[in-house]
FIROSE-977944 format. One record per residue: x, y, z of N, C-alpha, C in turn. Coordinates in nm, 3 decimals, decimal comma. Each point is the difference from the previous one (the first is absolute). Layout:
N
{node {X Y Z} {X Y Z} {X Y Z}}
...
This chain:
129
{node {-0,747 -2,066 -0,506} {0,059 0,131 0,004} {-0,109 0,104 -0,019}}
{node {0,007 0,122 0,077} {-0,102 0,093 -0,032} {0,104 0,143 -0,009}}
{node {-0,091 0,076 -0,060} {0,105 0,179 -0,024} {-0,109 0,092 0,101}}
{node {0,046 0,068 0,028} {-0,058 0,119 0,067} {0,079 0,148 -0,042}}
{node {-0,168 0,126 0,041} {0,049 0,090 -0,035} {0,067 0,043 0,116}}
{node {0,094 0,082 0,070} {0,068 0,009 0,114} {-0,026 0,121 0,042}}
{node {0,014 0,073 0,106} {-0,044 0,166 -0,015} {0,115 -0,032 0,212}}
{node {0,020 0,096 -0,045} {0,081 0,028 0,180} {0,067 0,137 -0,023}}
{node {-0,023 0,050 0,169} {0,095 0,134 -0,015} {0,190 -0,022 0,035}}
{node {0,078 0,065 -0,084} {0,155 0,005 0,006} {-0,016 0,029 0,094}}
{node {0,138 -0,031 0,107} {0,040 0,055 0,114} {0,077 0,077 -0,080}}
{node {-0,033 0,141 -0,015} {0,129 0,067 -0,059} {0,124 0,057 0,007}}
{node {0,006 -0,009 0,173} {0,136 -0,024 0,044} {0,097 -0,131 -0,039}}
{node {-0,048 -0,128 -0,030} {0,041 -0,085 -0,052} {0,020 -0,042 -0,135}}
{node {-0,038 0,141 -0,088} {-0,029 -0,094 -0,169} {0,120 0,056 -0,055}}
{node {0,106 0,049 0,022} {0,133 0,032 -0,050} {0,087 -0,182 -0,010}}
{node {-0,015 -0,025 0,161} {0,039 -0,150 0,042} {-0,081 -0,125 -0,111}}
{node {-0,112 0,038 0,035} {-0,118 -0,095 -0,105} {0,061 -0,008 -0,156}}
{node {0,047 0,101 -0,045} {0,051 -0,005 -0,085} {0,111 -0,038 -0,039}}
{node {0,099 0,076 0,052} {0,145 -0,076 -0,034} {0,018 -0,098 0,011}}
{node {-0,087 -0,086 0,132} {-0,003 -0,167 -0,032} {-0,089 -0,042 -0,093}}
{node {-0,072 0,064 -0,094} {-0,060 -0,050 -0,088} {0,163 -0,011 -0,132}}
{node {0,025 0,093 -0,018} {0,108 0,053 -0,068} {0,118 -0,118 -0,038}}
{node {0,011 -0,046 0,166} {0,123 -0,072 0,012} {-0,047 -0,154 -0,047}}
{node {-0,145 -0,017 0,024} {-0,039 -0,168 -0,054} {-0,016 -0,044 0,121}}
{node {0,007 0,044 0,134} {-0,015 -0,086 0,156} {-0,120 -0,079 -0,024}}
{node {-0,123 0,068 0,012} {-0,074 -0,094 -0,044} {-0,013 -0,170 -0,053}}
{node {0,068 0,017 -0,116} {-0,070 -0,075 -0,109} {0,040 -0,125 0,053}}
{node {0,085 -0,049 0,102} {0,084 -0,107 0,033} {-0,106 -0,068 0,148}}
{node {-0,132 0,096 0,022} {-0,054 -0,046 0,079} {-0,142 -0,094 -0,049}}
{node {0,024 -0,131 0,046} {-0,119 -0,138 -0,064} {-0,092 -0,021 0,077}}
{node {-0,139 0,022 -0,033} {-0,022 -0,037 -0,151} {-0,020 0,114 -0,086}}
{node {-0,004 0,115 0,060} {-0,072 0,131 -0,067} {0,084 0,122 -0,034}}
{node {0,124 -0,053 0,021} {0,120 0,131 -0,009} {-0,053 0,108 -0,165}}
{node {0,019 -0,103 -0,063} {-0,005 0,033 -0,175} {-0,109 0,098 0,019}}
{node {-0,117 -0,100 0,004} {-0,122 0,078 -0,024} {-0,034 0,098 0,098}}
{node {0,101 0,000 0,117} {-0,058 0,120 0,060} {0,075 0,151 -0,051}}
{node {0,136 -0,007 -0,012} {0,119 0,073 -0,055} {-0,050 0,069 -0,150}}
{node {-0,038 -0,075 -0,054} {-0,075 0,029 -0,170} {-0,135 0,120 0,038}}
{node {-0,048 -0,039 0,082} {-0,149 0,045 0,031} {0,026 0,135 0,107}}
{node {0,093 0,001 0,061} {0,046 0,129 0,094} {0,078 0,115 -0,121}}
{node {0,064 -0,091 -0,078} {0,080 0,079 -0,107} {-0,091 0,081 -0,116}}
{node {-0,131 -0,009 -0,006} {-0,061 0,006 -0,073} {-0,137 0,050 0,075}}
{node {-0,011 0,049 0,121} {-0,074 0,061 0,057} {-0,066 0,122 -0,018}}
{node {-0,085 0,024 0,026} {-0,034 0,151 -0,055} {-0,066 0,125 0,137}}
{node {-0,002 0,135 -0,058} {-0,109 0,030 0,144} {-0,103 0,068 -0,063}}
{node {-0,097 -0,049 0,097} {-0,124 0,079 -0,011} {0,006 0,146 0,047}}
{node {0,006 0,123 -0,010} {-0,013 0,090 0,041} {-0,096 0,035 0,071}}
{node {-0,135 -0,028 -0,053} {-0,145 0,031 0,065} {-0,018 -0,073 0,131}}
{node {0,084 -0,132 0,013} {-0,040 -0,091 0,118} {0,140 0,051 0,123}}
{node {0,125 0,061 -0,089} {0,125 -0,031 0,099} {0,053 -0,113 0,027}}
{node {-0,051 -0,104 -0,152} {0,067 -0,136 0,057} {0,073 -0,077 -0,123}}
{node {0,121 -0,071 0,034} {0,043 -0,078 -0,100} {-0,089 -0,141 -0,045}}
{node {0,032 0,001 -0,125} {-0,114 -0,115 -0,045} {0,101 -0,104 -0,105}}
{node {-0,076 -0,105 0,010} {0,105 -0,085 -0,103} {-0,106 -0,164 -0,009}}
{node {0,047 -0,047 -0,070} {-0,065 -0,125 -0,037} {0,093 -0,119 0,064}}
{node {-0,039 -0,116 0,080} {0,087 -0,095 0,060} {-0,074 -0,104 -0,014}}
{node {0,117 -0,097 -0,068} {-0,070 -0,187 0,011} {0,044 -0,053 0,149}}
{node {-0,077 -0,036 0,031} {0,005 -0,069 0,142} {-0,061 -0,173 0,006}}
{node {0,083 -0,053 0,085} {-0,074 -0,137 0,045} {-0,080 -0,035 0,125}}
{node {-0,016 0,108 0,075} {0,020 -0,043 0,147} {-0,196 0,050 0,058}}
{node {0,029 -0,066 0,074} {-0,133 0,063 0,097} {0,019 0,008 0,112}}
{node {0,045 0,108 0,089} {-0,078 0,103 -0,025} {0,034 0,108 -0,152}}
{node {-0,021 0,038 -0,152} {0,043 0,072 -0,064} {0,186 0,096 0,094}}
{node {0,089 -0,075 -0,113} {0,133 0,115 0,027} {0,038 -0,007 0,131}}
{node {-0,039 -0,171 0,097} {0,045 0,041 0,139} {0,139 -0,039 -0,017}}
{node {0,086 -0,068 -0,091} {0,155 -0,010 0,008} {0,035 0,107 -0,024}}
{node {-0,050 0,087 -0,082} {0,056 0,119 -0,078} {-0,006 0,137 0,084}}
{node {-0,059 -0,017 0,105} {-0,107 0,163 0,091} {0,153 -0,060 0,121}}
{node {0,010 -0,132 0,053} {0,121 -0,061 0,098} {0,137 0,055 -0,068}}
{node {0,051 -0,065 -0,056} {0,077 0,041 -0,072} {0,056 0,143 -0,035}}
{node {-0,085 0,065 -0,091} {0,048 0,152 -0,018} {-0,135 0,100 -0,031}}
{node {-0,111 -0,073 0,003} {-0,059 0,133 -0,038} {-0,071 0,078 0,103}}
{node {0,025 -0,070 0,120} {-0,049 0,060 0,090} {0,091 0,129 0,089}}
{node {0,151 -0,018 -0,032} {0,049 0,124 0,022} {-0,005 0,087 -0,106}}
{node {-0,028 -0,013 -0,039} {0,007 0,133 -0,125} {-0,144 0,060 -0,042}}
{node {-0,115 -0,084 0,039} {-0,142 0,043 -0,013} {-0,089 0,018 0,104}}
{node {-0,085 0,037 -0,014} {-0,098 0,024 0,141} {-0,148 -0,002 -0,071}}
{node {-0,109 -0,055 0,054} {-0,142 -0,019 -0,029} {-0,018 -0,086 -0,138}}
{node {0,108 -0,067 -0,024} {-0,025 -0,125 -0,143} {-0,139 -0,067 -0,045}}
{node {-0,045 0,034 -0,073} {-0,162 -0,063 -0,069} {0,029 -0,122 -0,092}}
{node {-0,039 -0,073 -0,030} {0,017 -0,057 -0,157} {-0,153 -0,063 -0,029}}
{node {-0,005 0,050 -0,122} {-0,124 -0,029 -0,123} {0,038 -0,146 -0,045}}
{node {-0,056 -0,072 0,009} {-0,027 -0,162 -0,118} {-0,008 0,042 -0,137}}
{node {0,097 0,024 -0,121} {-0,035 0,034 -0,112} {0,025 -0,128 -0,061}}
{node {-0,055 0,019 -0,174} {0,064 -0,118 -0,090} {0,148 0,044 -0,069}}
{node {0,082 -0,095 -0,003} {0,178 0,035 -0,004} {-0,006 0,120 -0,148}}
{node {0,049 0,125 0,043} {0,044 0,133 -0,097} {-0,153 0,083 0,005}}
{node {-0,090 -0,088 0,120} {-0,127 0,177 -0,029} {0,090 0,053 0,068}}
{node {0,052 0,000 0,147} {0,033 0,119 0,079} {0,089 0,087 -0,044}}
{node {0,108 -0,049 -0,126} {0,107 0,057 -0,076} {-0,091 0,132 -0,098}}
{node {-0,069 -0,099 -0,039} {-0,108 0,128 -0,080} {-0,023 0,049 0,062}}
{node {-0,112 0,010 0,138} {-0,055 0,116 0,057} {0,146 0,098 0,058}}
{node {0,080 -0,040 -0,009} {0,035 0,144 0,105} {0,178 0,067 -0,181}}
{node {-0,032 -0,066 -0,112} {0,059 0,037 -0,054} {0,077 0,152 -0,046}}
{node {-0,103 0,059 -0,010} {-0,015 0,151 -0,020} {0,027 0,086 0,154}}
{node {0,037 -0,069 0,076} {0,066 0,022 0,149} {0,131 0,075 0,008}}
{node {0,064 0,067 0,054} {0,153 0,044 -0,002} {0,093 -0,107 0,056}}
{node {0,149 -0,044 -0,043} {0,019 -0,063 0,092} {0,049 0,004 0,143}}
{node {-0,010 -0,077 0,060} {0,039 0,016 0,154} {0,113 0,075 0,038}}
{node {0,067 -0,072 -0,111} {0,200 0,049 0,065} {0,063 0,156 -0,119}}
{node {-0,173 0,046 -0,026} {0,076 0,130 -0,079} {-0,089 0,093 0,080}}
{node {-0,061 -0,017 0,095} {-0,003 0,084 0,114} {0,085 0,084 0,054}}
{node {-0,050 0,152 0,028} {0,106 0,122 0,100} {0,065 -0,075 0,088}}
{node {-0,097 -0,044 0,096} {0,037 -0,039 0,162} {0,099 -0,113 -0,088}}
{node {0,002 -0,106 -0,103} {0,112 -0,049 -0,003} {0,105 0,029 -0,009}}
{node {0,020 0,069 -0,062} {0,106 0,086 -0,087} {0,072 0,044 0,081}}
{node {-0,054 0,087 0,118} {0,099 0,133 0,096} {-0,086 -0,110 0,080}}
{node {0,075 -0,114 0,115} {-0,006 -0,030 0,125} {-0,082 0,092 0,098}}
{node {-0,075 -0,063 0,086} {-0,058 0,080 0,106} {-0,043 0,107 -0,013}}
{node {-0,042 0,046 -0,129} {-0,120 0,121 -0,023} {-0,047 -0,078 -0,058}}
{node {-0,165 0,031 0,046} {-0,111 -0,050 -0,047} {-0,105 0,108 -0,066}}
{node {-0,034 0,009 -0,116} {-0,052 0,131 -0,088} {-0,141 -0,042 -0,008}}
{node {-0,047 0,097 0,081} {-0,189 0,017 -0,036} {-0,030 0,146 -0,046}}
{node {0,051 0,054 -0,096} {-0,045 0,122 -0,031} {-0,173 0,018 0,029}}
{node {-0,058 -0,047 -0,107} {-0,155 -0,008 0,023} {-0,034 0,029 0,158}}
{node {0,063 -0,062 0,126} {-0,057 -0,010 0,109} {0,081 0,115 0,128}}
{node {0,133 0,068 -0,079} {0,037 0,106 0,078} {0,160 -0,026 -0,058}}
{node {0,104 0,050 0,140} {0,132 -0,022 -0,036} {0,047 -0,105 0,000}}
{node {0,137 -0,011 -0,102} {0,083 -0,142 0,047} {0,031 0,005 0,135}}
{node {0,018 -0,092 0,037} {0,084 -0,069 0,167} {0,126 -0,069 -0,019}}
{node {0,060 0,027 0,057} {0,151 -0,110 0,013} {-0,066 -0,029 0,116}}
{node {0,006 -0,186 -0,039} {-0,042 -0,079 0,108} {0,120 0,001 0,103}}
{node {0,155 -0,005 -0,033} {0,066 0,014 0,134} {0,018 0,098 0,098}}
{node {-0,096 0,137 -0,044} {0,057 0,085 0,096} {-0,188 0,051 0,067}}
{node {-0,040 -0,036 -0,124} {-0,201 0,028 0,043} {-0,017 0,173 -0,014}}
{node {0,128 0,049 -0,097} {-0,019 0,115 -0,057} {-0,083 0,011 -0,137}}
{node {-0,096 0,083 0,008} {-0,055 0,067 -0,116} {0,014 0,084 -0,067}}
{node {0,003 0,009 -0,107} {0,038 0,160 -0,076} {-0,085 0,041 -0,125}}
């Protein structure tokens, strides 16, 4: 078994969905990695400086997370990295992180908030204000 640190960008049209099936437990019923992937999405965090969600994942597989990227993380993420850590560094490094799912853009669907970089957007209409 190895852990990795995880780093990928939300589709953020999709993380309302990403969520409520986190919510509901869909996940966890998927083998071998439901648990540990469901625990590790639930417990995600974001980087602000990078624009990317980050989280720590035990994996078995080689290529790193290819059941897990098939499965579900490939609709919901885009440009996925993972770091080789030893199991709970990657939990440390990104501790002091915000978490993922107490994000604006989570919160209010389809606005995505970059103050720092100009106006919000509602992604469904590609209005700015």
């Amino acid at each position: 078994m190895a852990f990795y640190l995880v780093r990928a960008r939300l589709r953020v049209e999709r993380a309302a969905e990403l969520r409520a099936r986190l919510e509901r437990g869909e996940f966890r019923t998927l083998r071998p990695f439901g648990m540990a992937l469901t625990a590790s999405l639930e417990n995600a965090r974001w980087d602000p400086d990078a624009g990317e969600a980050v989280w720590e994942e035990e994996d078995y597989c080689s290529p790193p997370l290819a059941m897990e990227r098939a499965a579900v993380l490939d609709h919901y993420f885009d440009a996925l990295q993972v770091e080789r850590v030893p199991q709970g560094e990657g939990w440390r490094r990104i501790a002091d992180l915000p978490s993922l799912w107490a994000q604006p853009f989570i919160q209010e669907p389809g606005v995505l908030r970059w103050e720092e970089e100009g106006p919000a957007c509602d992604l469904a209409t590609g209005q700015c204000g």
